[in-house]
DOBAKOL-563614 format. One record per residue (C-alpha): residue number from 0; residue in one letter; y, x negated, z negated. Coordinates in pm, whole numbers, plus 50000, padded with zeros to 5 digits. Layout:
BEGIN
+-----+------+-------+-------+-------+
! seq ! type !     Y !     X !     Z !
+-----+------+-------+-------+-------+
! NUM !    a !     Y !     X !     Z !
...
+-----+------+-------+-------+-------+
//
This chain:
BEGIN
+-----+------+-------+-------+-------+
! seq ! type !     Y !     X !     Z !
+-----+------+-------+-------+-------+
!   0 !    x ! 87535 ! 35035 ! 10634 !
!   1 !    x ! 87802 ! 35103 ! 10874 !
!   2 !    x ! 87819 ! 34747 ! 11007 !
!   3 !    x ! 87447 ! 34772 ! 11060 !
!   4 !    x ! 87499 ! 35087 ! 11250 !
!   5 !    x ! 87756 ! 34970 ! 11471 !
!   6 !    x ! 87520 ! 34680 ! 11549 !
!   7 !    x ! 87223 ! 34912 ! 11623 !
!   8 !    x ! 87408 ! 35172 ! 11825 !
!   9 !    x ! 87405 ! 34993 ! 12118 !
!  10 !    x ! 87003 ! 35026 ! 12150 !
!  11 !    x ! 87011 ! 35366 ! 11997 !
!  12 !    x ! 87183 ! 35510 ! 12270 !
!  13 !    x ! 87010 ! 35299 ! 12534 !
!  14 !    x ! 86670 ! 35448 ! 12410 !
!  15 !    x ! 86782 ! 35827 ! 12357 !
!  16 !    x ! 86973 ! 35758 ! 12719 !
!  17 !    x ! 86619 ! 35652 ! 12864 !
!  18 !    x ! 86412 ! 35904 ! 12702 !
!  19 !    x ! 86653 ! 36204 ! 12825 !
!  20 !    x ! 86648 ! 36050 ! 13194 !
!  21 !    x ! 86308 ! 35931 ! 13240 !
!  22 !    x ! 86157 ! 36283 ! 13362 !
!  23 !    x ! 86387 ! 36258 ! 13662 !
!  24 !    x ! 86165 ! 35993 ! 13757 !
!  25 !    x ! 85892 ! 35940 ! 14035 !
!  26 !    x ! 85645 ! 35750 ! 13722 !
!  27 !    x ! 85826 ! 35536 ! 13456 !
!  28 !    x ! 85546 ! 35286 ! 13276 !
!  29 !    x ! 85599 ! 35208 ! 12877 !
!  30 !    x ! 85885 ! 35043 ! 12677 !
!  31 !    x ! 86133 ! 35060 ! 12984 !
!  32 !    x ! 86507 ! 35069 ! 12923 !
!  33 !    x ! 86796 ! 35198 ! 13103 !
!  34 !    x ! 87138 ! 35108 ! 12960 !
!  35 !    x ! 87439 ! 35439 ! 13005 !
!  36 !    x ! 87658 ! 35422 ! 13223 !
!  37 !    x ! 87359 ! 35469 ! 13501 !
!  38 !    x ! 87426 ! 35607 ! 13847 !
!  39 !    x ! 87161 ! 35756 ! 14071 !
!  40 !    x ! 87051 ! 35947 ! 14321 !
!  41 !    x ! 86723 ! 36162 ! 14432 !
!  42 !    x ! 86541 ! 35947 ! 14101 !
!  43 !    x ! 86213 ! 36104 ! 14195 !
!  44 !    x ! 86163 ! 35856 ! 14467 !
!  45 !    x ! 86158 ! 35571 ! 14254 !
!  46 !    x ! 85863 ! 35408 ! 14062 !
!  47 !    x ! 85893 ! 35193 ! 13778 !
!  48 !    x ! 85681 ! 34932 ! 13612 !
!  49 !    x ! 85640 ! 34880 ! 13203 !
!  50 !    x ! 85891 ! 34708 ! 13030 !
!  51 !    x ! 86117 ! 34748 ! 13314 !
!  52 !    x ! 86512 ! 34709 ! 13199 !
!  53 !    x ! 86780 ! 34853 ! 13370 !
!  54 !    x ! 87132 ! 34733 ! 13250 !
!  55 !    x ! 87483 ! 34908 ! 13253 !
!  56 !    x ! 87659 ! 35015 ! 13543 !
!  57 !    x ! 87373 ! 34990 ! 13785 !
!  58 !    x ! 87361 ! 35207 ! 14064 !
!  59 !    x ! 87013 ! 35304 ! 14196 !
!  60 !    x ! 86956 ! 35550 ! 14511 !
!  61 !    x ! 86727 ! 35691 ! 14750 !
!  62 !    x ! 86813 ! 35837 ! 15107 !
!  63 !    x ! 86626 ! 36006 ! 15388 !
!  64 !    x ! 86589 ! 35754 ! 15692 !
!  65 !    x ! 86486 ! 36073 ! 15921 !
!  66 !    x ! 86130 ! 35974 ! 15926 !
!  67 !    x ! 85911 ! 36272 ! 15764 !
!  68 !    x ! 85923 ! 36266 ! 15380 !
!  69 !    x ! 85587 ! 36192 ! 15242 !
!  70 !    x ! 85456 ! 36340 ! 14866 !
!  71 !    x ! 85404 ! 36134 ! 14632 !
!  72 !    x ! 85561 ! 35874 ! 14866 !
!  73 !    x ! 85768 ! 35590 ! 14650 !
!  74 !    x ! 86076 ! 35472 ! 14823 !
!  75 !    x ! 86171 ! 35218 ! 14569 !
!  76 !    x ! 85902 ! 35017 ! 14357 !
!  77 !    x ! 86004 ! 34805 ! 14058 !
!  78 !    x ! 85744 ! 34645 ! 13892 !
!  79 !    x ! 85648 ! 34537 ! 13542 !
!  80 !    x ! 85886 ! 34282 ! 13357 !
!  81 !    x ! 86155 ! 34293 ! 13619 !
!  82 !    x ! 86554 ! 34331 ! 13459 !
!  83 !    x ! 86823 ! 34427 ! 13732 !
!  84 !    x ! 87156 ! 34289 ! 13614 !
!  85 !    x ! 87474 ! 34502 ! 13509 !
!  86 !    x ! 87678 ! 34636 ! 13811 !
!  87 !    x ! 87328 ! 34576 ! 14033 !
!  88 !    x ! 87376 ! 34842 ! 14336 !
!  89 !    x ! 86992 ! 34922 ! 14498 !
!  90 !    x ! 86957 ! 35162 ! 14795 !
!  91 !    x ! 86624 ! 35258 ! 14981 !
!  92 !    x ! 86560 ! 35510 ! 15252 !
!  93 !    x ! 86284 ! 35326 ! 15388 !
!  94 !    x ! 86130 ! 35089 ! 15094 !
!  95 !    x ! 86267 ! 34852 ! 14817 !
!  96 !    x ! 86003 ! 34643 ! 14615 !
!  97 !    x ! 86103 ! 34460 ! 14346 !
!  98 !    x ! 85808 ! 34209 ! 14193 !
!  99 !    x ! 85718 ! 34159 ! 13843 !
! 100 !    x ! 85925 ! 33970 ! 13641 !
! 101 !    x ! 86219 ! 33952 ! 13911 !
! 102 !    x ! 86568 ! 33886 ! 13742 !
! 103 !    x ! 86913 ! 34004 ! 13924 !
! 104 !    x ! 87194 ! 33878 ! 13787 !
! 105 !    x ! 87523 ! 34068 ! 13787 !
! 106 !    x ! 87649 ! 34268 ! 14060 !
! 107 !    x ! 87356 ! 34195 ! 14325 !
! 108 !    x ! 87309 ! 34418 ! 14613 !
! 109 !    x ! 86971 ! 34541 ! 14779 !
! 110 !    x ! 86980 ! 34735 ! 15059 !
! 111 !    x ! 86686 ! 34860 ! 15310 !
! 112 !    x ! 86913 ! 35022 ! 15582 !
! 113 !    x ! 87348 ! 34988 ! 15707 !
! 114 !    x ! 87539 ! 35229 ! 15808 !
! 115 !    x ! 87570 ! 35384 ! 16169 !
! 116 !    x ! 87889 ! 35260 ! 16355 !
! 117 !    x ! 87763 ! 35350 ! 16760 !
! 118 !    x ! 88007 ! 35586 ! 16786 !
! 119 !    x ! 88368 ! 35557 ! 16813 !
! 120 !    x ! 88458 ! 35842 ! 16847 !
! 121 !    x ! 88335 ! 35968 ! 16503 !
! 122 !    x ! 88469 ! 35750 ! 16198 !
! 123 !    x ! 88186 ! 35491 ! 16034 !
! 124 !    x ! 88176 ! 35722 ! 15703 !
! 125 !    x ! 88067 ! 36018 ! 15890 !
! 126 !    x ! 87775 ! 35869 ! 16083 !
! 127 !    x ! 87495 ! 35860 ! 15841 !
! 128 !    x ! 87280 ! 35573 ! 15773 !
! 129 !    x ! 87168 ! 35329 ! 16059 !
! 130 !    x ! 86779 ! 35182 ! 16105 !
! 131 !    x ! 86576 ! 35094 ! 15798 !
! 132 !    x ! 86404 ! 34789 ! 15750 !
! 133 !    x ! 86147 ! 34746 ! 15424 !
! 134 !    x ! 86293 ! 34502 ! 15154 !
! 135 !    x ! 86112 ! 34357 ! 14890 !
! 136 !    x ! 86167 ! 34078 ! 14654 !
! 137 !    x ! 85910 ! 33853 ! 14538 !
! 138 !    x ! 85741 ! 33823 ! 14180 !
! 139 !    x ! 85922 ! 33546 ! 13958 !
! 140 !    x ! 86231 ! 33541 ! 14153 !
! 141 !    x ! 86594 ! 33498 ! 14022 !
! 142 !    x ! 86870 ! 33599 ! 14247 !
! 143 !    x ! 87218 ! 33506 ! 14091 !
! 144 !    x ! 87571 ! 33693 ! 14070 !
! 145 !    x ! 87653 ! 33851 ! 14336 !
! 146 !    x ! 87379 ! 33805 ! 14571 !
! 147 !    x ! 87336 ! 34038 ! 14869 !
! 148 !    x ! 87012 ! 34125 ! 15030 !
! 149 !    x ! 87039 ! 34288 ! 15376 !
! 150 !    x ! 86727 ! 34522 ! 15528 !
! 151 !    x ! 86401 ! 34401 ! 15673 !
! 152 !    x ! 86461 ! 34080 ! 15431 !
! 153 !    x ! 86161 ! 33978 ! 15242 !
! 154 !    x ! 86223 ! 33719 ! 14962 !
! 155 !    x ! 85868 ! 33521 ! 14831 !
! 156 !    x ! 85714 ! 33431 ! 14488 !
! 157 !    x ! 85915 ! 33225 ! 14236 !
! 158 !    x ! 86240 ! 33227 ! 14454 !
! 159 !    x ! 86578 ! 33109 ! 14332 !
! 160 !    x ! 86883 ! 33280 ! 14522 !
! 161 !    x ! 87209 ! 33082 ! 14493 !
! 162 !    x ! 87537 ! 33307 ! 14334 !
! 163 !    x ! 87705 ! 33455 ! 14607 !
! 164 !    x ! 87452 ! 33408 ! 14862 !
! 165 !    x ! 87390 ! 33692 ! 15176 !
! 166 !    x ! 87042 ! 33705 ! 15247 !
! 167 !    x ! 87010 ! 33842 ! 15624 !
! 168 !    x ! 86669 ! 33671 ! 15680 !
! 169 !    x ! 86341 ! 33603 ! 15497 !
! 170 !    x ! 86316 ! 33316 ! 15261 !
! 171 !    x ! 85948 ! 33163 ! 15259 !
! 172 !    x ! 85777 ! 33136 ! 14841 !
! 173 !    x ! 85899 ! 32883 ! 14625 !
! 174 !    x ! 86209 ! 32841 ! 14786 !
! 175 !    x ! 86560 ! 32828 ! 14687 !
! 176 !    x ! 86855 ! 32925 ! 14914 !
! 177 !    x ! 87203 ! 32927 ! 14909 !
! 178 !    x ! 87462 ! 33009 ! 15154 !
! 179 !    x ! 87665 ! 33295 ! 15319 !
! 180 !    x ! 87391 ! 33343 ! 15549 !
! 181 !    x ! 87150 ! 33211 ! 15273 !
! 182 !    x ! 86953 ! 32894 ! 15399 !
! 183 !    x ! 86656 ! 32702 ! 15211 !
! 184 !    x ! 86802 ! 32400 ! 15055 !
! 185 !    x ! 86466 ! 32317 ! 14856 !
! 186 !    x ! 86111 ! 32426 ! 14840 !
! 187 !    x ! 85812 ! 32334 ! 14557 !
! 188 !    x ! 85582 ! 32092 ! 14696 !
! 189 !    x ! 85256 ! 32192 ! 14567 !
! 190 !    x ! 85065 ! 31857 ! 14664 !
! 191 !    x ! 85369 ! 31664 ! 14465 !
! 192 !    x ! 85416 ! 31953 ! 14225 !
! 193 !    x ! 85785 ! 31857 ! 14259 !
! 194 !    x ! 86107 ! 32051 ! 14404 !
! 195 !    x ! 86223 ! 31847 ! 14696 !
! 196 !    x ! 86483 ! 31893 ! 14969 !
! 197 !    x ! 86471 ! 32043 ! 15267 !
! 198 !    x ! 86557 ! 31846 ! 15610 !
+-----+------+-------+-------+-------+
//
């Protein structure tokens, strides 16, 4: 008995954890999980799909970009199916969408905006956030350890993003990039149906 509920604890808590945090919510669909420890910020701007999983250590927040707050409004979307890795860090003032069934591995970073450095006369910390540029990652897509996605980037449909790659540009559907900046290194050829390198 005791073995089986040291076994079981683990989802006990994730599931009391998820029920107790879920009302801080924008909408939350059914069966979603989100694994303790869980950081966050201004939850009520952030929509999530069914079955969405949330693992340990992620931090998710939302930020005013200046622009006039609309109800209702969704700043970051993740959709059905979609699991963001332990450690995962995802920031939106303007608008993160993650697709259905979108896997982040550990520690990947998603970020719609920078910070303000103009001026130097007041230190980087104190100068709010810079511009924001929509993000949003396409359904299917796997980006690996450590990935990080820089604003205004949009990443296609069944997209694989190499570990330790920077994303500072947008990477076309069926694609897979890999680089610090990330560059397409193959794309699906859907006359050959085969994966073939890119010139």
């Amino acid at each position: 008995m005791i073995k089986f509920m040291l076994q079981a604890w683990p989802r006990i808590k994730t599931r009391v954890f998820t029920l107790l945090i879920s009302s801080q919510f924008g909408k939350v669909g059914c069966r979603c999980r989100i694994s303790p420890p869980f950081r966050s910020n201004n939850l009520q701007y952030v929509w999530l799909g069914d079955r969405v999983c949330i693992n340990r250590d992620s931090w998710i927040v939302t930020l005013p970009d200046g622009a006039k707050e609309e109800e209702n409004s969704f700043k970051l979307i993740i959709k059905s199916d979609a699991e963001i890795g332990m450690g995962a860090t995802i920031a939106a003032a303007r608008q993160v969408v993650v697709g259905e069934h979108v896997l982040l591995a550990r520690n990947v970073y998603i970020s719609d905006h920078g910070h303000a450095y103009e001026d130097i006369a007041v230190p980087v910390s104190e100068q709010g956030i810079g511009e924001s540029k929509p993000v949003s990652i396409g359904r299917h897509s796997w980006l690996g350890q450590n990935v990080a996605v820089l604003p205004g980037v949009s990443i296609g449909e069944h997209c694989v993003i190499g570990a330790n790659s920077v994303v500072n540009r947008s990477i076309p559907d069926f694609s897979i990039a890999v680089g610090s900046p990330a560059r397409v290194v193959r794309q699906y050829n859907l006359h050959t149906a085969q994966w073939e390198k890119t010139a």
